[in-house]
N, C-alpha and C positions, 0 to 999 in steps of 0.2 A: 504494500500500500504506500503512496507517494502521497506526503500533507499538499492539499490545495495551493496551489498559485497566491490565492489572496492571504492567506495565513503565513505563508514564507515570506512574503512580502510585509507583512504588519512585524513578523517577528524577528526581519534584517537588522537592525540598526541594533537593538539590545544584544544580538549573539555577537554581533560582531565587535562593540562595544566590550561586552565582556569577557570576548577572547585578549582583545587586545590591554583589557585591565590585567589581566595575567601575567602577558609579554609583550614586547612589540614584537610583530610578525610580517610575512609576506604574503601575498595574496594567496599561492598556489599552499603554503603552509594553513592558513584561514581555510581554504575552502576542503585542507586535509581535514582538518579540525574539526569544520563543521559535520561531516560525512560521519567521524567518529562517532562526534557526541549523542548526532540523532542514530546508529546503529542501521545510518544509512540509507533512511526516511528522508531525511534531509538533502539532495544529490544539486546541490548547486553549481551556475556555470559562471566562468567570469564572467558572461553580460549579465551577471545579477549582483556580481561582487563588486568587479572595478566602479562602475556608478555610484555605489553605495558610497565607498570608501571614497570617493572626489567630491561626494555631497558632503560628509563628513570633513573630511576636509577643511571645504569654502565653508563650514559653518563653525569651522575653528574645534571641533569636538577630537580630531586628532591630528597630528603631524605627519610628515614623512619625509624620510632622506634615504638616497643611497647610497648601501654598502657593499661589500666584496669583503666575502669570507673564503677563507684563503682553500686555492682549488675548486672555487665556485665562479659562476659566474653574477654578473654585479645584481642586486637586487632591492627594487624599492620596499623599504622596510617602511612600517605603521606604528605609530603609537598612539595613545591617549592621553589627550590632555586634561586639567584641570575639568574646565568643560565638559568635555567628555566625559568626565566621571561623575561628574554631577547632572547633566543627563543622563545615565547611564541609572544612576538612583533613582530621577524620575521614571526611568521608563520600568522598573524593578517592580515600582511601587505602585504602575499603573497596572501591569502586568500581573501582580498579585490580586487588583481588585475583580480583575475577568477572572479568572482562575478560582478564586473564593466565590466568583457569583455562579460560576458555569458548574461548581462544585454544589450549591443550592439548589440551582434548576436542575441539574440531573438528579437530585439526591429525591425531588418530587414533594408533596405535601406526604404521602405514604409513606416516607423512612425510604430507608436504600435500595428499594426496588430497581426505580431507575437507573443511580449509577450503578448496580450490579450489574444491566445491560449493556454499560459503555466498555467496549474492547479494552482492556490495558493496552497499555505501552504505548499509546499514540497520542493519551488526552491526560488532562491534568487531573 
């Protein structure tokens, strides 16, 4: 099962946010990242990543320079700035409030019926 288009898209800018809270990284590192974390759910393509990370950017949420790590070839590395990390908190904390409501609606007036229904591993 592959997450919707519109949901990879709401939930870009916080993964990538807090991968690069981590460490600074490279694109093709990020989009390993990502692959891992969702167990593969997740299969992004750079035209989903480089945009992201140039919108971030121009909005000052992270930085980037490049580097040449020795026996590599050069590559534009990412970080997080200040900014970045305090969006990164709001989007946490917005993030939380769907997840706590989507956790209610499926939980139903009935008790756990409903989210007994929801598949794991894909939802919150």
């Amino acid at each position: 099962m592959k997450v919707a288009k519109d949901l990879v898209a709401a939930s870009a800018t916080p993964m990538v946010l807090g991968i690069l809270a981590e460490e600074d990284s490279y694109g093709y590192a990020i989009l390993k990242r990502i692959n891992e974390l969702s167990g593969g759910e997740l299969d992004w393509t750079e035209g989903l990543l480089y945009p992201l990370l140039h919108r971030l950017e121009r909005l000052g949420h992270v930085q980037s320079d490049w580097r040449t790590v020795a026996g590599e070839r050069r590559r534009k590395y990412y970080r997080v700035t200040d900014s970045g990390l305090a969006e990164l908190a709001e989007q946490r904390r917005q993030w939380a409030a769907v997840v706590n409501t989507l956790k209610e609606v499926w939980r139903g007036p009935d008790g756990p019926r409903l989210l007994a229904a929801v598949p794991t591993g894909g939802c919150a």
